[in-house]
BADREN-827182 format. One record per residue (C-alpha): x, y, z. Coordinates in steps of 0.5 Angstrom, whole numbers, plus 2048, in hexadecimal, padded with zeros to 3 digits. Example, Ala and Ser with C-alpha at 12.3 -4.5 7.8 and 13.67 -1.06 7.14 Angstrom:
8197F781081B7FE80E
This chain:
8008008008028077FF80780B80480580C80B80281280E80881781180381D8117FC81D8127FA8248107FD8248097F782A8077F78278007F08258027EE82C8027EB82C7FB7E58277FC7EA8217FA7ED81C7FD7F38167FA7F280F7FA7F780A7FB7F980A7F37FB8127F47F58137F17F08197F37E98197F37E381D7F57E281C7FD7DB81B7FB7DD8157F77D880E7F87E080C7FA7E18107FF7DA8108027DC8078037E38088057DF80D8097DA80980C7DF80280D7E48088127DD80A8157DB8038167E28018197E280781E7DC8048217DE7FE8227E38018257DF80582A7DC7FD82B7E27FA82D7E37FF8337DD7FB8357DD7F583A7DB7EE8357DE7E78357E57E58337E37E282D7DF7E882A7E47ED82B7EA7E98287E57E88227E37F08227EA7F18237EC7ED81D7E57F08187E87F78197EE7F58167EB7F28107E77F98117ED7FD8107EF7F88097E97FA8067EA8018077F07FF8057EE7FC7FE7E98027FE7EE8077FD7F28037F77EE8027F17EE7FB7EF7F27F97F57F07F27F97F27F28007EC7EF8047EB7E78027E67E38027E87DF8087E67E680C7DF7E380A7DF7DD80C7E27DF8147DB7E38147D77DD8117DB7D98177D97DF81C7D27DF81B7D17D781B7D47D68217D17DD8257CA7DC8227CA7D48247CA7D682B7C57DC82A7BD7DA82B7B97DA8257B67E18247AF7E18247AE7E88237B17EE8217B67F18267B87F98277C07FB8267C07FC82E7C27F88357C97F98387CC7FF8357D27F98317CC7F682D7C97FE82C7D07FF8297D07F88257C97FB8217CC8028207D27FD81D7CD7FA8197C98008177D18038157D27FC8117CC7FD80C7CD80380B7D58028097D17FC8057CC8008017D38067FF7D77FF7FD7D17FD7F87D08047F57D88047F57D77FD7F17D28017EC7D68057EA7DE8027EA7DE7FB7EB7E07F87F17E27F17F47DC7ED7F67E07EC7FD7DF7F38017D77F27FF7D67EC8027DB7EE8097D77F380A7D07EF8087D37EA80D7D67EF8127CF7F38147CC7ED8157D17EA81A7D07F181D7C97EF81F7CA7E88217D07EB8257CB7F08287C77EA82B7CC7E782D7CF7EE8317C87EE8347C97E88387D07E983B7D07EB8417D67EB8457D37E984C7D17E38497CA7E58487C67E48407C37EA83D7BF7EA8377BC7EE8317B87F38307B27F282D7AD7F68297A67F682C7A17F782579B7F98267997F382279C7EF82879A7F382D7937F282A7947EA82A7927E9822
């Protein structure tokens, strides 16, 4: 990848744009920025996320997705470029086999809330879709890999198992749970 910074205010951004990792430079309302953009807000609250207390095996696991996160920023920024493999996809997949198997089934709709963990794991969720929807507008227009399309696809949903499961880690031995959404149609009972 290209140099590392040694000066961060450079002032050469100031004309509306900003320089990919090929030295090239495109407007900083480019659908690529806005992804790139998306993929840095996503990993910064995951950051936020890891400041709170979870299982081992979920931060290690965290700590491991914003590392890809930051490859596929990475492969973002340089046009044509793969640094995110497909493998990355499969540890997701694994993640949310065996967190989901341990999880009750859902018999309803739950809201993005509990512990203020699993509120996080949903904002990463929400973050997540939306890096997603820039990636496939990205795709629209320049044609990109398959493989950070379906990571983050993957990503989003592993964020809202991860949610369920931080609902029920307590670390005084205790089990939490989800919030469910209270319809008018099941108050109602219909």
């Amino acid at each position: 990848m290209g140099n590392r910074l040694t000066q961060i205010a450079t002032r050469t951004g100031d004309n509306g744009t900003t320089g990919l990792g090929d030295n090239t430079r495109v407007s900083k309302n480019s659908l690529r920025v806005h992804a790139m953009g998306d993929v840095d807000e996503l990993n910064s609250n995951i950051g936020v996320l890891l400041c709170e207390a979870m299982p081992d095996d979920v931060r290690a696991l965290l700590v491991e997705v914003q590392h890809e996160l930051f490859n596929l920023g990475g492969e973002l920024s340089i046009p044509g470029f793969e640094l995110l493999k497909a493998d990355a996809v499969l540890v997701l997949d694994n993640a949310l086999a065996q967190h989901n198997e341990a999880l009750p089934r859902l018999q309803e709709f739950i809201l993005p809330a509990g512990t203020r963990a699993a509120a996080l794991a949903h904002v990463c969720r929400t973050v997540a879709r939306r890096a997603e929807r820039a990636v496939v507008a990205l795709d629209g227009q320049e044609a990109l890999k398959d493989t950070p399309r379906h990571y983050l696809n993957r990503l989003s949903d592993l964020m809202f198992v991860l949610a369920r499961v931080l609902n029920r880690y307590r670390t005084d031995g205790s089990v939490g749970d989800d919030v469910y959404w209270k319809s008018e149609r099941i108050l109602q009972g219909s």
